[in-house]
BANU-247231 format. One record per residue (C-alpha): residue in one letter; chain; x, y, z. Coordinates in steps of 0.02 Angstrom, whole numbers, plus 32768, in hexadecimal, padded with zeros to 4 digits. Layout:
N
   res   chain     px     py     pz
     a       A      X      Y      Z
...
***
This chain:
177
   res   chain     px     py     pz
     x       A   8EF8   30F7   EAFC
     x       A   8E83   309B   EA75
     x       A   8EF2   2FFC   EA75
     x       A   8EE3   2FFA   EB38
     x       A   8E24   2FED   EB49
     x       A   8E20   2F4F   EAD2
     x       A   8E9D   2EDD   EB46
     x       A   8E2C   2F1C   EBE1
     x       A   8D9C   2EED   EB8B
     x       A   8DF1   2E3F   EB73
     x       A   8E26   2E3D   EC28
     x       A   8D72   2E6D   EC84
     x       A   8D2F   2DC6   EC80
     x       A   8DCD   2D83   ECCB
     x       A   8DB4   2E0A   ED5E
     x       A   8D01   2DF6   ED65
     x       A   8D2A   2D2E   ED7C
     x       A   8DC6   2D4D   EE01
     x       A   8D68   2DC8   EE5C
     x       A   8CF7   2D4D   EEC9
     x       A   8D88   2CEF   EF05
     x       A   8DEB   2D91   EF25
     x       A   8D45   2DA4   EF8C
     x       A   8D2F   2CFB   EFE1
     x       A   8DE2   2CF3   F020
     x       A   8DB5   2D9E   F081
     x       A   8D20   2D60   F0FA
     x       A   8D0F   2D60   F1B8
     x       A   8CA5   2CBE   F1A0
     x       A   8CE0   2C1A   F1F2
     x       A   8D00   2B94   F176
     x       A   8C7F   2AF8   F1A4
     x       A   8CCD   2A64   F209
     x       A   8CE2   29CA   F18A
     x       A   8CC6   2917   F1F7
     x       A   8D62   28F1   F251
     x       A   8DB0   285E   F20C
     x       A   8DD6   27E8   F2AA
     x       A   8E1E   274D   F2D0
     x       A   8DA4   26BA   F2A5
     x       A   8DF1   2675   F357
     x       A   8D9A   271A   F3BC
     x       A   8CF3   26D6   F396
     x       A   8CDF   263E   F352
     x       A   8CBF   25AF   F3C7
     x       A   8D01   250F   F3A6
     x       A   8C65   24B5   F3DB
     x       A   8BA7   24E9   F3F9
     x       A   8B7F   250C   F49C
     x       A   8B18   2488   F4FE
     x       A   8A91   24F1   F53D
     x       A   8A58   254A   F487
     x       A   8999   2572   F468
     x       A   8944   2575   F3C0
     x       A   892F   2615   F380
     x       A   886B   2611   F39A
     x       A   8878   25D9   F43D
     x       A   88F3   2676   F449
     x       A   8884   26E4   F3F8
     x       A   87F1   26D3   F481
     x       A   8844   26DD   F506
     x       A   88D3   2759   F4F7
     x       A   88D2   2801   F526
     x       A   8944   288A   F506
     x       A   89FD   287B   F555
     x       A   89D5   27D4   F56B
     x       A   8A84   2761   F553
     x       A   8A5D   26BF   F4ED
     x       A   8A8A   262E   F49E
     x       A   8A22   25FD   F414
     x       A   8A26   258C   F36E
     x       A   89F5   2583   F2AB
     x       A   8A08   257D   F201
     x       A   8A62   260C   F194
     x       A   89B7   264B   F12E
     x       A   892A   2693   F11A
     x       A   8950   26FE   F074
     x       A   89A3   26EB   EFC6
     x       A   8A52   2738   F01A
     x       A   8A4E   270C   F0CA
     x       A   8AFB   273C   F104
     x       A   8B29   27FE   F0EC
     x       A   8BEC   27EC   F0FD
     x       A   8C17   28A4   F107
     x       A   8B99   28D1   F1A8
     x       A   8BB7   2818   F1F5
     x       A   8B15   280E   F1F2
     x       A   8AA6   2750   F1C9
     x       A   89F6   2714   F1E0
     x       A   89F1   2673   F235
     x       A   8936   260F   F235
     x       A   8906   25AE   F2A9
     x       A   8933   24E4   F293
     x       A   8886   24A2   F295
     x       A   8840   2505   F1F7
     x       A   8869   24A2   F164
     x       A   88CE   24F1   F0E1
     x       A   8891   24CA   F02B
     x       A   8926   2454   F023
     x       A   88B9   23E7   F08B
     x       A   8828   23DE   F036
     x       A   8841   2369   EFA3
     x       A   87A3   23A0   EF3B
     x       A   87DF   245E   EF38
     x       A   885F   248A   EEA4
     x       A   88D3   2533   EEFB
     x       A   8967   255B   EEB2
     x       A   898B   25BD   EF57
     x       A   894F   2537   EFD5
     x       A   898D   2596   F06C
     x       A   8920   2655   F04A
     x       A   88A0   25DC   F08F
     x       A   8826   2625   EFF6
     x       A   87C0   257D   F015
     x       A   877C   25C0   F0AF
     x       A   86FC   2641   F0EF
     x       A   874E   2703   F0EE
     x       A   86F0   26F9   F19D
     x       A   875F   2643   F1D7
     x       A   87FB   2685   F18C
     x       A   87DF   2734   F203
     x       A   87A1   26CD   F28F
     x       A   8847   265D   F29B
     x       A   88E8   26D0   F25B
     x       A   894F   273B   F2C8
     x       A   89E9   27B9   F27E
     x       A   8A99   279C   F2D5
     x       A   8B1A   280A   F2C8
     x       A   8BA8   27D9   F2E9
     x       A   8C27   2850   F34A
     x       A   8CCC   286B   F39A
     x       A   8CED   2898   F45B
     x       A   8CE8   294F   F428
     x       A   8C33   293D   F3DA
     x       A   8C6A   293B   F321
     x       A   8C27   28DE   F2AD
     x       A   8C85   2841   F26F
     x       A   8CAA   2834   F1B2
     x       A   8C79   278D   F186
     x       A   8CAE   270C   F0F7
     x       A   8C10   26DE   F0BA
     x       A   8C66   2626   F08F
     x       A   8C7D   260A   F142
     x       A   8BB7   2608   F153
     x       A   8B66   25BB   F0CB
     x       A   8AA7   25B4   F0B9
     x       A   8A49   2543   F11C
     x       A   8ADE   252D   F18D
     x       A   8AB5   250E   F257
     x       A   8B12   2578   F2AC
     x       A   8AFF   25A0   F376
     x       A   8B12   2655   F39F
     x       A   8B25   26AA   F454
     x       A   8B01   2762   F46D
     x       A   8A9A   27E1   F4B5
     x       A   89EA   2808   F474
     x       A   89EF   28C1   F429
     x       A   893D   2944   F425
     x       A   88A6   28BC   F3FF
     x       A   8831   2955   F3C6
     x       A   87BA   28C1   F3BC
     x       A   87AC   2808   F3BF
     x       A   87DB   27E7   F302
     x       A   887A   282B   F318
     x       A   891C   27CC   F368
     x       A   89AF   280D   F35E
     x       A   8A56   27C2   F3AB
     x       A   8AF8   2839   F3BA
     x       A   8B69   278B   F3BF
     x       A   8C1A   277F   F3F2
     x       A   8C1B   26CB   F3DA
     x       A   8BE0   264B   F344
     x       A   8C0A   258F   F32F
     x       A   8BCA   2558   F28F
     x       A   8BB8   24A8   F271
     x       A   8C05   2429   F1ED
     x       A   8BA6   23FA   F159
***
């Protein structure tokens, strides 16, 4: 029996390791819905819509439910586009990136760091972008490069106040460069 209780000793961290996956593979809890991955011809529009409003213009007048078009510029932070929850922050066209204002040096023009935290707040909204059963839309954060216009119809989700805008999209066009 003395040889025995050496090779278990050996072997315990092994089990110890093995044991939470033993474990994991046992739970009653669902498994998280990744984006769905669909068809870039489901939702993205070929051209903007005529009838698109900047997203300030958006911002004051839209209430919850509310089905929009609106327009702006991929920004408003250092990684704009979060391509796992199809998610982007779009600012509205008027507020002048740093890339527009000669005398400021940004190596990240489009986190509009040039501007007032309250003018950045006042002019972004969040899209999400989703399918027709409500899930969100993995993204290729390529297709929507900072400071991009792009023209996004949706319906406004919960505005718990009037700094937040946020658009459940099921359709983009984003603009050439």
């Amino acid at each position: 029996a003395a040889p025995l209780l050496p090779r278990m000793i050996r072997l315990l961290p092994l089990a110890a390791l093995a044991l939470p996956l033993l474990l994991a593979g046992c739970t009653e809890e669902p498994t998280p819905a990744a984006p769905a991955a669909a068809s870039p011809a489901s939702w993205r529009l070929a051209s903007a819509p005529a009838d698109a409003v900047p997203v300030a213009a958006v911002k004051a007048t839209a209430e919850e439910g509310d089905r929009v078009t609106m327009t702006g510029r991929i920004g408003g932070r250092m990684e704009p586009v979060s391509p796992e929850s199809g998610l982007m922050v779009v600012m509205d066209p008027a507020l002048p990136s740093c890339a527009e204002m000669p005398d400021k040096a940004c190596a990240t023009p489009w986190d509009y760091c040039c501007e007032t935290q309250e003018d950045v707040t006042a002019n972004a909204a969040t899209v999400q972008l989703r399918d027709a059963a409500g899930d969100p839309i993995a993204l290729d954060a390529a297709a929507f490069p900072p400071l991009s216009t792009v023209t996004v119809t949706g319906t406004v989700g919960a505005r718990p106040n009037a700094d937040v805008l946020v658009l459940v999209a099921d359709a983009v066009h984003v603009a050439p460069r």
